[in-house]
C-alpha positions as a LaTeX table, in Angstrom:
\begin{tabular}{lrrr}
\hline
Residue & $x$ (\AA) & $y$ (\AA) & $z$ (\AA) \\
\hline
Unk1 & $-11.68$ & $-33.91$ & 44.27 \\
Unk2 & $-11.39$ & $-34.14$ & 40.77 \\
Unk3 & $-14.18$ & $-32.15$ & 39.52 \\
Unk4 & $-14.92$ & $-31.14$ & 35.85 \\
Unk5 & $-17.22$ & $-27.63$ & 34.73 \\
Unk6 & $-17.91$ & $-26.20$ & 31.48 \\
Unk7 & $-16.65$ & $-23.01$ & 31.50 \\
Unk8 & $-20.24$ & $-21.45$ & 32.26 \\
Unk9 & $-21.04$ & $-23.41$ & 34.98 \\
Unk10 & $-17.87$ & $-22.11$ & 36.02 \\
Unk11 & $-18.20$ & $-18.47$ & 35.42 \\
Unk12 & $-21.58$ & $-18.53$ & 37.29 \\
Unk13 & $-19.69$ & $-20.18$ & 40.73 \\
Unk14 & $-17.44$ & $-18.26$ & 40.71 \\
Unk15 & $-20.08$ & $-14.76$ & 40.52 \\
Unk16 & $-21.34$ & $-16.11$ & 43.80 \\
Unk17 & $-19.68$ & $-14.43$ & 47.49 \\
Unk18 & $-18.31$ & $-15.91$ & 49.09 \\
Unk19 & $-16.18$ & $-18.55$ & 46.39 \\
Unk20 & $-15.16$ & $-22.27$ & 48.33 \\
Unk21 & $-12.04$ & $-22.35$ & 45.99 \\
Unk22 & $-9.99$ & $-25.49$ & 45.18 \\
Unk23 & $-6.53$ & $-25.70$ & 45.52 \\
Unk24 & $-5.83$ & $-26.17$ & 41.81 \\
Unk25 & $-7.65$ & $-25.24$ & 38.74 \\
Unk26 & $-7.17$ & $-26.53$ & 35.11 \\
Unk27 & $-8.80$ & $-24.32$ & 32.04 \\
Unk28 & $-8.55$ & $-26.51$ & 29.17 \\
Unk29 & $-9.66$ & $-25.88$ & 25.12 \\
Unk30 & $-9.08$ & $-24.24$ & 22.17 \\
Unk31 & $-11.18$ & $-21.10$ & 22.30 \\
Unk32 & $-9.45$ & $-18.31$ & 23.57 \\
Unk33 & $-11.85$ & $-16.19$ & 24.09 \\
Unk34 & $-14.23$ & $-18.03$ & 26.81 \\
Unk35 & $-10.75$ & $-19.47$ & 28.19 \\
Unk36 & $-9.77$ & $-15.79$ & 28.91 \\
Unk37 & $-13.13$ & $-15.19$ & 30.65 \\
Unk38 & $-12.76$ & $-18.21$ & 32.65 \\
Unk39 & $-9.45$ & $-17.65$ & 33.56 \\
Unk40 & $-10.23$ & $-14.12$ & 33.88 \\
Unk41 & $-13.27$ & $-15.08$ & 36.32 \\
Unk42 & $-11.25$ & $-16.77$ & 38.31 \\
Unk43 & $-8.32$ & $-14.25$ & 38.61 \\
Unk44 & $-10.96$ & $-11.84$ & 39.45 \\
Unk45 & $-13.08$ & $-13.97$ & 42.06 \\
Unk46 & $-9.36$ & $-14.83$ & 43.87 \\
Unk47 & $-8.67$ & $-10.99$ & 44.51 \\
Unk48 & $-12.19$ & $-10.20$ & 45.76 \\
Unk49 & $-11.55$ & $-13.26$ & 48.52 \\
Unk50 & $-8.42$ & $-11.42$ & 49.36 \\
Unk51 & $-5.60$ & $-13.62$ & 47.08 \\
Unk52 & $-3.37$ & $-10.20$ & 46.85 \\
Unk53 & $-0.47$ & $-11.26$ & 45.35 \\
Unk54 & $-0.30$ & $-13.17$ & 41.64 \\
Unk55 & 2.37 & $-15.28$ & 40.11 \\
Unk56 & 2.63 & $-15.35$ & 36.50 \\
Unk57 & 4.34 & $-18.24$ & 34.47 \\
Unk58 & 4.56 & $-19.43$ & 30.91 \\
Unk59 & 6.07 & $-22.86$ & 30.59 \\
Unk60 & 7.32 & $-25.06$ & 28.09 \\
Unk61 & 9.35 & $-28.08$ & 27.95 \\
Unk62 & 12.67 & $-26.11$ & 28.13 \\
Unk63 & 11.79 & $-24.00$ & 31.43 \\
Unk64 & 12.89 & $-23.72$ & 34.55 \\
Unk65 & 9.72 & $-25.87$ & 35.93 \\
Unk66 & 11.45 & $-25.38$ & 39.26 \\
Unk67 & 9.51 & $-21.82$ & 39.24 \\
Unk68 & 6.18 & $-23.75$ & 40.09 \\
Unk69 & 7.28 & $-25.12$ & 42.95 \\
Unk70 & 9.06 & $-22.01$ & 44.58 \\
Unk71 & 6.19 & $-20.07$ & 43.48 \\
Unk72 & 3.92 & $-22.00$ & 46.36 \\
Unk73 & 6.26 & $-22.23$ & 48.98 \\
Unk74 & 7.46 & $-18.82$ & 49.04 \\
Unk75 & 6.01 & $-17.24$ & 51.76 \\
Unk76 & 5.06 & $-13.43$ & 50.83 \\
Unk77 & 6.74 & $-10.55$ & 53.06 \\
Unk78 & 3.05 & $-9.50$ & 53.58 \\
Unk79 & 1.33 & $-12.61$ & 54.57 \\
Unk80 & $-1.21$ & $-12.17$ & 51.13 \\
Unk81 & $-2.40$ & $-15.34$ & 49.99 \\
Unk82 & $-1.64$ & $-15.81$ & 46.46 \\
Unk83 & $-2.40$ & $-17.00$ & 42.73 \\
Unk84 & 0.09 & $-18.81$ & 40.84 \\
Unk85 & $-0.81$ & $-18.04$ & 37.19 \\
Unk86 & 0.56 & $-21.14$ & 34.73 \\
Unk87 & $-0.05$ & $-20.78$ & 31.01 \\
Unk88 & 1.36 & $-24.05$ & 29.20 \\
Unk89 & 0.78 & $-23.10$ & 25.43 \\
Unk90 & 2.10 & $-25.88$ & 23.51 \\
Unk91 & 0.53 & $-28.38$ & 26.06 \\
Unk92 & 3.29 & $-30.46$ & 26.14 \\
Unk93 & 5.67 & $-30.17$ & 29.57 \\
Unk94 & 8.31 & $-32.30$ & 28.39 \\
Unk95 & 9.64 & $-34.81$ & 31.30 \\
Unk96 & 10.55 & $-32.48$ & 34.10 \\
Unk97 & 7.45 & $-30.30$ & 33.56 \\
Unk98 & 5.37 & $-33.89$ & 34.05 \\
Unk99 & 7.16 & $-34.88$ & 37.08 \\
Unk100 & 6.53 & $-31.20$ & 37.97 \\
Unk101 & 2.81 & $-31.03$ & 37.37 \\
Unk102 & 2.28 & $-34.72$ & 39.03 \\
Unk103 & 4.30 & $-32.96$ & 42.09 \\
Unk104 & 1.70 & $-30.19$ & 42.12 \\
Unk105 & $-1.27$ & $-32.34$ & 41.77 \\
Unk106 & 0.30 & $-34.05$ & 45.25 \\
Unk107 & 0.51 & $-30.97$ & 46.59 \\
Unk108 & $-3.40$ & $-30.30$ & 46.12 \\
Unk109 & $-4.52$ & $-33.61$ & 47.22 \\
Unk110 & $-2.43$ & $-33.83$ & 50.36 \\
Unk111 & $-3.70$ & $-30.30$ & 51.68 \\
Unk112 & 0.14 & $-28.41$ & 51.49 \\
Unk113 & $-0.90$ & $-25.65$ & 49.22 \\
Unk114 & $-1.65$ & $-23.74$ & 51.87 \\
Unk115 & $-3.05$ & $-20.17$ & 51.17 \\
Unk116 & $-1.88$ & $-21.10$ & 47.40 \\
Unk117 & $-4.43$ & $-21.06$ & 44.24 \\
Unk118 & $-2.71$ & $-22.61$ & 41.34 \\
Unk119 & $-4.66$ & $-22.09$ & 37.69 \\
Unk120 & $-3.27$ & $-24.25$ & 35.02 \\
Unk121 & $-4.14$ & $-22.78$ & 31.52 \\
Unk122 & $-3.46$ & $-25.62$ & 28.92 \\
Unk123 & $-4.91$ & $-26.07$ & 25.30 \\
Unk124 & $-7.11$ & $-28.96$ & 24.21 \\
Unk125 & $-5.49$ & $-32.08$ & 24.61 \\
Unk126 & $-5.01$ & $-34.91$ & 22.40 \\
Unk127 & $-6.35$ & $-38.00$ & 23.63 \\
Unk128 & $-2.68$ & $-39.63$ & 24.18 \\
Unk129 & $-1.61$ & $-36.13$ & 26.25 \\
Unk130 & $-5.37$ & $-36.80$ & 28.31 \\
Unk131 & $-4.14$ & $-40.34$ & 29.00 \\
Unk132 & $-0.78$ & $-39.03$ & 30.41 \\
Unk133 & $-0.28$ & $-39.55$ & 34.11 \\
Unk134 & 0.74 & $-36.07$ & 34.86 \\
Unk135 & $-2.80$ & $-34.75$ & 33.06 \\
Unk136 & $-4.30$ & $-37.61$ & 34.64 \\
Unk137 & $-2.85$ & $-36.45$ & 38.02 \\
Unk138 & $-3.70$ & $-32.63$ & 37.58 \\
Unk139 & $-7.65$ & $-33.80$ & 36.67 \\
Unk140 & $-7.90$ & $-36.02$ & 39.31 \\
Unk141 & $-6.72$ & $-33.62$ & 41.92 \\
Unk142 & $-8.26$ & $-30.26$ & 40.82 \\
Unk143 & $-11.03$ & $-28.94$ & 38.68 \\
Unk144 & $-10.97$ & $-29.35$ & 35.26 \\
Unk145 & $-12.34$ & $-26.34$ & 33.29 \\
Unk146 & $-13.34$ & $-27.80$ & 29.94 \\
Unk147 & $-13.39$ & $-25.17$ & 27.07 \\
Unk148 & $-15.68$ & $-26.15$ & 24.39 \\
Unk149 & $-15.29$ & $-25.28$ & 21.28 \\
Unk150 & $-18.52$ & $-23.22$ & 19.75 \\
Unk151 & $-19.38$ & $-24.61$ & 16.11 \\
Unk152 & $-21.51$ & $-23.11$ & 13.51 \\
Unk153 & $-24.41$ & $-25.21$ & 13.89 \\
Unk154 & $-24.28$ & $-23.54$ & 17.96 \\
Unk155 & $-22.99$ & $-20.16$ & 17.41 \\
Unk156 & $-26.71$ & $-18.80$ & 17.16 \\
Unk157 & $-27.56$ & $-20.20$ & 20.89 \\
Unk158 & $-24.40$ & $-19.03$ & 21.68 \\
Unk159 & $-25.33$ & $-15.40$ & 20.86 \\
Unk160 & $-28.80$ & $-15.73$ & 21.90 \\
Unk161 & $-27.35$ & $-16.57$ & 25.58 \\
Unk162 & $-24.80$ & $-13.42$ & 25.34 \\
Unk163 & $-27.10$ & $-11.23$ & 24.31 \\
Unk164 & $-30.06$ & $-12.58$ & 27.63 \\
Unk165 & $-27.05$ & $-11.66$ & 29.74 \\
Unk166 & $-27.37$ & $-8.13$ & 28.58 \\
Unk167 & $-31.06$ & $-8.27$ & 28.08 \\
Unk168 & $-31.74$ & $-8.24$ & 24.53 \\
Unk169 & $-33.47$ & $-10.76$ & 22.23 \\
Unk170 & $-33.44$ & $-11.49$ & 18.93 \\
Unk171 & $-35.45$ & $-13.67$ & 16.43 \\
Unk172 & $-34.19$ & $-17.57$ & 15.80 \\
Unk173 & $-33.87$ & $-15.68$ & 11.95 \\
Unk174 & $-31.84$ & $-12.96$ & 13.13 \\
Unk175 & $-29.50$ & $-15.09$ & 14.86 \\
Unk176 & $-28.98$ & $-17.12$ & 12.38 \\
Unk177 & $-28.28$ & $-14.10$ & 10.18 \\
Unk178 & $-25.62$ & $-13.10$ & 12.65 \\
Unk179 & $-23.80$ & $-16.51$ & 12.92 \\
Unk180 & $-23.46$ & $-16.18$ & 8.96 \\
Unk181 & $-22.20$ & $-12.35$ & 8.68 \\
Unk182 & $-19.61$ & $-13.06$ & 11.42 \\
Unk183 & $-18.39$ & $-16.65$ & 9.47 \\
Unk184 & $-18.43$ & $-18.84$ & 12.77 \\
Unk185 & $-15.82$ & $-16.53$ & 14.36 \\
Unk186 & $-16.59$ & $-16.37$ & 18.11 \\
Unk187 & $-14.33$ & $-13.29$ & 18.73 \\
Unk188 & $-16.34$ & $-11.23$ & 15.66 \\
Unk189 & $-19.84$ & $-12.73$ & 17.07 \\
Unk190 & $-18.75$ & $-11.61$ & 20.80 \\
Unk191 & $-18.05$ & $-7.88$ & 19.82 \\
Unk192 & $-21.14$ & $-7.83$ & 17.50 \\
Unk193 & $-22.87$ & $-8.41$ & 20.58 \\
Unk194 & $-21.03$ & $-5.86$ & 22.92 \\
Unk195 & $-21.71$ & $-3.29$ & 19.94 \\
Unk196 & $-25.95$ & $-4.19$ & 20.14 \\
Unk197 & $-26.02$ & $-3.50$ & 24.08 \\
Unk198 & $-24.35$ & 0.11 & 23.09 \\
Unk199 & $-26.43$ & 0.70 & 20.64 \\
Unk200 & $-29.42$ & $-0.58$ & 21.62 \\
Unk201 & $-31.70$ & $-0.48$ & 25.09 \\
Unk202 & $-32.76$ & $-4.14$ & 26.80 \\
Unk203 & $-35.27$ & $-5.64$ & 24.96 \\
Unk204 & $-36.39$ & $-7.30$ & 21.92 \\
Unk205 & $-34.12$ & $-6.16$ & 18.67 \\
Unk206 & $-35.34$ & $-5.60$ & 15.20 \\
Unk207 & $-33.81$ & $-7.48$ & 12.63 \\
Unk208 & $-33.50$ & $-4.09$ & 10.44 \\
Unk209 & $-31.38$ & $-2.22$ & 13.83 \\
Unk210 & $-29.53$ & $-5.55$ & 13.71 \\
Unk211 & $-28.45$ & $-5.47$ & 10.42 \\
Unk212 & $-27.75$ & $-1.57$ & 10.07 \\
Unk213 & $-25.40$ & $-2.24$ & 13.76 \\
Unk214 & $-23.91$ & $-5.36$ & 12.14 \\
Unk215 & $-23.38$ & $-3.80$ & 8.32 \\
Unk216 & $-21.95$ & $-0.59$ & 9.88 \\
Unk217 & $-18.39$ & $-1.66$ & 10.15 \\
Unk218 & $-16.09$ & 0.72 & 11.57 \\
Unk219 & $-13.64$ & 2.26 & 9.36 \\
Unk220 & $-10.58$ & 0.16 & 11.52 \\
Unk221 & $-10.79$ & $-3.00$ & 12.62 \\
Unk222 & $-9.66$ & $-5.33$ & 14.58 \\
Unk223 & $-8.93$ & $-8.10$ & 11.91 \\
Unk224 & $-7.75$ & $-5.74$ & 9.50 \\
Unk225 & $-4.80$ & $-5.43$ & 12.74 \\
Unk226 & $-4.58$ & $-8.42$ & 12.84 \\
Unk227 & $-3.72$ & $-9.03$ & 8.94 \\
Unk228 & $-1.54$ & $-6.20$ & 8.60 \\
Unk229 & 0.66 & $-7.22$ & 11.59 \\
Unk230 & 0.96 & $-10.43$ & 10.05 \\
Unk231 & 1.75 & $-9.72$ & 6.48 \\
Unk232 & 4.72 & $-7.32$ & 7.71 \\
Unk233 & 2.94 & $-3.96$ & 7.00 \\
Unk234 & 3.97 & $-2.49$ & 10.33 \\
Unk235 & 3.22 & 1.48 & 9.06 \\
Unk236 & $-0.70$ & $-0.01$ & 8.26 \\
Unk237 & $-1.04$ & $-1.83$ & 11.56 \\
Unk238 & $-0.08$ & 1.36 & 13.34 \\
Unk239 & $-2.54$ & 3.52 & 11.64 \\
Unk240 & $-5.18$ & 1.08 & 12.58 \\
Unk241 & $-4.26$ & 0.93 & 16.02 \\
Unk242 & $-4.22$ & 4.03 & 16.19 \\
Unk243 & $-7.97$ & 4.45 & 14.78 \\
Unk244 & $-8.93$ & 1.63 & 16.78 \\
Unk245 & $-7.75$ & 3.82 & 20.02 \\
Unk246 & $-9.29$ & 7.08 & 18.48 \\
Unk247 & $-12.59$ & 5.52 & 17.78 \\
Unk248 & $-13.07$ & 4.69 & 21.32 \\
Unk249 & $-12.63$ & 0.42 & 20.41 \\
Unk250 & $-12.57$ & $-1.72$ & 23.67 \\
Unk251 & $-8.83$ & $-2.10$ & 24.11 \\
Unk252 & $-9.40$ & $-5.75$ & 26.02 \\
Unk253 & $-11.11$ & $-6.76$ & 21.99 \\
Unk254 & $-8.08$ & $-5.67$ & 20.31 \\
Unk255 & $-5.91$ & $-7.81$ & 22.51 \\
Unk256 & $-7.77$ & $-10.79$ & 22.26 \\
Unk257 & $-6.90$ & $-10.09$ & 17.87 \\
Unk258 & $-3.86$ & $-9.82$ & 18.21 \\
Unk259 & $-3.18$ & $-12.19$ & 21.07 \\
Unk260 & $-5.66$ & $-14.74$ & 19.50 \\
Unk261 & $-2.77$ & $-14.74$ & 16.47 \\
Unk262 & 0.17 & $-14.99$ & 18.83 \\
Unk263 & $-1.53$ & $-17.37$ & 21.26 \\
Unk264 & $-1.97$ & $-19.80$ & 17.83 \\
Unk265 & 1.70 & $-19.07$ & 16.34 \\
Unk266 & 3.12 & $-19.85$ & 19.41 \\
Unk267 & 1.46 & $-23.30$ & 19.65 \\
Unk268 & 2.02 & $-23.76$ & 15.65 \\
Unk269 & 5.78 & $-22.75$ & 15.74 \\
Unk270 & 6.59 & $-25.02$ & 19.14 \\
Unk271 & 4.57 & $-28.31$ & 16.92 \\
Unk272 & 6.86 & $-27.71$ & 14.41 \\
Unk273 & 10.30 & $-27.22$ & 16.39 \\
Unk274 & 9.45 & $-30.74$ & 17.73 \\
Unk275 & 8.98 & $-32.21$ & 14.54 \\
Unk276 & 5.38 & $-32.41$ & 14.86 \\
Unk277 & 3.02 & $-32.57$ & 11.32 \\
Unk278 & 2.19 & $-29.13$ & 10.55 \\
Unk279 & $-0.90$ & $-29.30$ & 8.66 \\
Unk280 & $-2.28$ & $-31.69$ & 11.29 \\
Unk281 & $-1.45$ & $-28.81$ & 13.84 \\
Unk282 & $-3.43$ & $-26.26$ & 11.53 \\
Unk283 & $-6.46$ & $-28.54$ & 11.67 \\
Unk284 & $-6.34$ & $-29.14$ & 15.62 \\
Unk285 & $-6.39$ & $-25.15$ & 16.10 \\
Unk286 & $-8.82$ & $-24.65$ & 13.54 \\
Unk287 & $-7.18$ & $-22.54$ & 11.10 \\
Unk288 & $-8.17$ & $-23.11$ & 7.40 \\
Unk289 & $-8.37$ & $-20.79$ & 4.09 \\
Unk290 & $-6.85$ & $-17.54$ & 3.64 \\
Unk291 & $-5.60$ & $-17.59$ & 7.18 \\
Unk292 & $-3.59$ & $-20.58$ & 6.81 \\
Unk293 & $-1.67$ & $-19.12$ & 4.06 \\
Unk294 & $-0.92$ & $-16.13$ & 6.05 \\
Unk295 & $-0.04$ & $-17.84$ & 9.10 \\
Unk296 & 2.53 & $-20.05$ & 7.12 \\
Unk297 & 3.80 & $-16.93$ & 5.85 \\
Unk298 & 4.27 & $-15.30$ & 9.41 \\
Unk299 & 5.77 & $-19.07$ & 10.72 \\
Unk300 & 8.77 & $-18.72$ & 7.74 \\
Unk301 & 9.47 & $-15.28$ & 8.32 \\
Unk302 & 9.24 & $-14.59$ & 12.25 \\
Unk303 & 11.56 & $-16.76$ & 14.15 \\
Unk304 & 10.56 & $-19.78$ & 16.40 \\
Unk305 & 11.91 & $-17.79$ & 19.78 \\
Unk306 & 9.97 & $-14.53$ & 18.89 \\
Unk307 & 6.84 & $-16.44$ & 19.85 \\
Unk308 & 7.10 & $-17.33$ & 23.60 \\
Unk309 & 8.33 & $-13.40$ & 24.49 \\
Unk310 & 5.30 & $-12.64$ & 22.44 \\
Unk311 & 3.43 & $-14.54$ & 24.26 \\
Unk312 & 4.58 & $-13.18$ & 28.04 \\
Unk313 & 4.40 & $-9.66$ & 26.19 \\
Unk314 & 0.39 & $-9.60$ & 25.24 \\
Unk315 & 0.18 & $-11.57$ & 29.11 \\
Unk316 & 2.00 & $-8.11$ & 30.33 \\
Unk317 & $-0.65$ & $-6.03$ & 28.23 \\
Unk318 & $-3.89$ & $-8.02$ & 29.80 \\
Unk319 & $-2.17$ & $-7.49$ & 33.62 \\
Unk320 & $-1.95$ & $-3.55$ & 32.43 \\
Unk321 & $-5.03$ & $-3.33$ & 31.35 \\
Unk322 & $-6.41$ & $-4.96$ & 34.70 \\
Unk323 & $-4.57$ & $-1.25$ & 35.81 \\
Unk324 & $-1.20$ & $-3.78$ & 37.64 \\
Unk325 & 2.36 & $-2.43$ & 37.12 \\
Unk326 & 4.13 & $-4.63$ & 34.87 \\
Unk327 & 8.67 & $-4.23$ & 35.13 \\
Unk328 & 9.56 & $-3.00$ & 32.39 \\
Unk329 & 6.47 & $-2.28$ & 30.50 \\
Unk330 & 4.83 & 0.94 & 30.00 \\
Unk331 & 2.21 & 2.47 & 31.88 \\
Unk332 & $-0.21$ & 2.83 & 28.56 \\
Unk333 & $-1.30$ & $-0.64$ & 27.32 \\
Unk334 & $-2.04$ & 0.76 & 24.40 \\
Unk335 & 1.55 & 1.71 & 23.61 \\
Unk336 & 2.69 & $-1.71$ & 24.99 \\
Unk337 & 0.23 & $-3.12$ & 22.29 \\
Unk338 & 1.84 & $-1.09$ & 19.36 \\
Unk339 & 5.36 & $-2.47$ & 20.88 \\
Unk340 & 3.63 & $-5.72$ & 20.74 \\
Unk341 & 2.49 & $-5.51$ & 17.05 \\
Unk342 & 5.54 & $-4.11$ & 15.72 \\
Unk343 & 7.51 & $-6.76$ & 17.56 \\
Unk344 & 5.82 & $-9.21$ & 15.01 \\
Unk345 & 4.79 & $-6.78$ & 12.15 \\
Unk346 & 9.19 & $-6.15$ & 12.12 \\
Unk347 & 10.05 & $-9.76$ & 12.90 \\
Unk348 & 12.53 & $-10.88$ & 10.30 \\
Unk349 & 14.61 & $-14.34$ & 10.01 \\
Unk350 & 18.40 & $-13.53$ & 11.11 \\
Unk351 & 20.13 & $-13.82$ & 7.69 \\
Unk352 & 17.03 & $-11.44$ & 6.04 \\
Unk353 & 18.61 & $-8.49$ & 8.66 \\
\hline
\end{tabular}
């Protein structure tokens, strides 16, 4: 097996009826955004081939890794075939999660995940972690989604191929103009993009309706959630949410802010609980400036075991918004998101209570 796709090439097999799945994906890199759609794609491609049933875990070094294994052998009460749903955030299994993983790998190559579609969401690797024998085993036994990271320099072609997908075009200037106003951020460039097909019919775009869409910025936003959550001011972050929700903002964009943030902290907070050089960290997942600062701020004052609930919690809020029941989560995943934010925005170090 062993097969590697960028996460286009990916996207576009999976569009195709009827899929010839693998037994084991891998979705690899450090841009959440196309991660989520390729994950996303393939969550969505497994239910329309009749995978009914999905089993979500997030795994770290101190887990129960014996989860993975009972999650493919348990045989449902319904006969549905199933998705088991791994998100590894800090990339690094410890021991038993190796022997684990280099168990599942097995498992895919010898044919005894049967009915079973196992999606391994990792970060990007480090060379060392790529040279491991349980990522060698999971590479050379599944498909390897590799999640490239979208620079400056390719952000324009980027939203030049987003916006043929919808049917608009736009001048190599135009783009260009774009990729500055939205500072390399693929998250800001991708709703940019979902606000021109609203706006704007298929077709060629002027650069003056570009710029009036793209200056227009909406009274809340997204990043201005984000911020507020994560300098503390819970009473701002819920009066943005709340204009977010009242101004009729996609609810899947303003999960991807905030769960961008937590998806990030949680990776940051776990390289430093294992001794790991901070600022080294802060390079790999691309966080420089301003939002360094504030990130430091949120590490010191939200503690280390905050972070992996967080995590699971803005998983719960993507599986609500997909319109599945989540235990012990509210119907609304826009409540569950202000439970989510104020989780963090309220966060404070034990002795600070």
């Amino acid at each position: 097996m062993g097969r590697r796709l960028d996460a286009d090439s990916f996207v576009g097999q999976l569009s195709k009826s009827p899929v010839r799945f693998d037994a084991l994906y891998i979705v690899s890199g450090d841009e959440p955004l196309l991660a989520i759609e390729a994950s996303d794609a393939l969550r969505a491609a497994a239910v329309r081939e009749g995978y009914g049933e999905r089993i979500s875990l997030i795994l770290d070094a101190r887990s129960d890794w014996s989860e993975i294994i009972g999650a493919t052998q348990n045989i449902s009460l319904f006969g549905d075939r199933r998705l088991v749903d791994v998100a590894i955030p800090s990339g690094k299994p410890g021991k038993t999660g190796a022997d684990t993983l280099i168990k599942v790998a097995g498992m895919a190559e010898s044919g005894a995940l049967t009915d079973t579609l196992v999606l391994i969401n990792l970060p990007r690797l480090d060379r060392a972690t790529r040279n491991s024998k349980w990522a060698q085993g999971l590479t050379s036994a599944g498909t390897l989604v590799e999640v490239a990271s979208v620079d400056r320099n390719a952000l324009p072609r980027w939203i030049s191929q987003r916006l043929a997908r919808q049917g608009q075009q736009l001048d190599n200037a135009t783009l260009e103009w774009m990729a500055d106003k939205v500072e390399g951020n693929l998250l800001a460039a991708f709703q940019e993009v979902q606000k021109l097909a609203l706006l704007y019919p298929e077709g060629k775009i002027s650069a003056e309706d570009v710029e009036r869409a793209v200056l227009n910025v909406a009274r809340y936003d997204v990043f201005a959630l984000r911020d507020a959550m994560l300098s503390a001011n819970a009473s701002r972050a819920m009066s943005i949410l709340a204009g977010l929700r009242a101004e009729g903002e996609a609810l899947v964009l303003v999960l991807w802010a905030v769960g961008e943030e937590v998806r990030v902290l949680t990776r940051l907070a776990a390289a430093q609980a294992s001794g790991q050089d901070l600022n080294s960290e802060m390079r790999r997942q691309r966080v420089f400036g301003p939002r360094e600062q504030l990130l430091r701020q949120t590490l010191g004052r939200v503690p280390p075991r905050t972070w992996p609930a967080a995590l699971q919690h803005a998983h719960d809020i993507d599986r609500l918004i997909k319109g599945l029941k989540v235990p012990g989560r509210l119907e609304d995943p826009w409540e569950e998101l202000a439970r989510l934010v104020m989780r963090v925005a309220l966060s404070r170090p034990r002795a600070a209570r």
